[in-house]
Wavefront OBJ file of the C-alpha trace (Angstrom):
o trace
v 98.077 154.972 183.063
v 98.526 155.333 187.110
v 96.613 152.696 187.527
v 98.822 150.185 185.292
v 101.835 151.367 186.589
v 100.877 151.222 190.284
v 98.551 148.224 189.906
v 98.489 146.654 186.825
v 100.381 143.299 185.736
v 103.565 142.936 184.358
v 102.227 142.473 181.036
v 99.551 145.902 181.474
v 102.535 147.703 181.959
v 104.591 145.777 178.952
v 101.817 146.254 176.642
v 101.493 149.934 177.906
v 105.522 151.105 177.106
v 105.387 151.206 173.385
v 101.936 153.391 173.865
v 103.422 155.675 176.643
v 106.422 155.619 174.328
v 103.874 157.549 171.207
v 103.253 154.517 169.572
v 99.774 154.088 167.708
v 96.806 153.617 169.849
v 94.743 150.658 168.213
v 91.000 150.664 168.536
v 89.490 148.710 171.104
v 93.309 148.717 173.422
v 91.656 149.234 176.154
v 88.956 146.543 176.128
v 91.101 144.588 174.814
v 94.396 144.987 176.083
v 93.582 146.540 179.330
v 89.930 145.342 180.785
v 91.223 144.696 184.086
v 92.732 147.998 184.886
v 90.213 150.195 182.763
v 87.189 148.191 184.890
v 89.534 149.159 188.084
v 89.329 152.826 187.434
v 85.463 152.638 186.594
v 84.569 150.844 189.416
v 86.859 153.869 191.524
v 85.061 156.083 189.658
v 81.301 155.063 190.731
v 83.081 154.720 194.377
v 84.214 158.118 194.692
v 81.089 159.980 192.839
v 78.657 157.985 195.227
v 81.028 158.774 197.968
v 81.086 162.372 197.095
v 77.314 162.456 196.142
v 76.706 161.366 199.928
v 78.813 163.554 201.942
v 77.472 166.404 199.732
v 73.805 165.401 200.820
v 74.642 164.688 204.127
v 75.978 168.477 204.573
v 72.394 169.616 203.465
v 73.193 170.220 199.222
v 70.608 169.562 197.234
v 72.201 166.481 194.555
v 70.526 163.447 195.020
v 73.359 160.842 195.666
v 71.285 158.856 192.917
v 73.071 161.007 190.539
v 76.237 159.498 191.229
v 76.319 157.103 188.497
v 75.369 159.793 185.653
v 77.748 162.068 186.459
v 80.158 159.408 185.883
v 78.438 158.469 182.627
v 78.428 162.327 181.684
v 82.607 162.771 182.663
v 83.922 159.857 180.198
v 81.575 160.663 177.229
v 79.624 158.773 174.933
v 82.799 156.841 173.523
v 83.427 156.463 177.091
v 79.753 154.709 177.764
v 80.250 152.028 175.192
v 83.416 151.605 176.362
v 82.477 151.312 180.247
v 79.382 148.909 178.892
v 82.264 146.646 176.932
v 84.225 146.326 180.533
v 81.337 145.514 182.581
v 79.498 142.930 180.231
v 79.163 139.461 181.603
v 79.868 140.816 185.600
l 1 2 3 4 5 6 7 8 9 10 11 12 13 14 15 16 17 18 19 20 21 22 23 24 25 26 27 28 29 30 31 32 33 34 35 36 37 38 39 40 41 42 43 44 45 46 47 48 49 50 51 52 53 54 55 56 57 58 59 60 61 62 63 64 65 66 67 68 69 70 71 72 73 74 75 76 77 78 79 80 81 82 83 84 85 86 87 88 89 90 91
């Protein structure tokens, strides 16, 4: 949702009112209706984990900065993998 509203395109944040509004969430919105933002936030996602992953190693923790990418994977779920797989196909 921040994202859309801060970044999206007029018609993200069209198409978003009548959901922000409790309307019916339709299978496959956000691929569908929203790839641009939802691949926005992933790609932040990986950013900040590998970011976070580094400074962590770089203060002496053990977590291989490797890791990054799983954690991610592990925070949005299985839904949420064939999901992210759906927004990054054909990059």
């Amino acid at each position: 949702m921040s994202q859309i509203h801060h970044e999206g395109t007029e018609s993200e944040r069209t198409a978003f009112e009548p959901l922000w509004a409790g309307g019916r969430v339709p299978a496959g919105v956000v691929e569908e209706v929203f790839p641009h933002a939802a691949r926005a936030v992933l790609e932040r996602a990986y950013v900040e984990a590998r970011s976070a992953f580094a400074t962590l190693a770089e203060m002496g923790h053990w977590f291989d900065p490797a890791l990054a990418d799983e954690v991610v994977h592990a925070i949005v779920g299985l839904e949420g993998v064939a999901r992210m797989e759906a927004l990054t196909a054909g990059e």
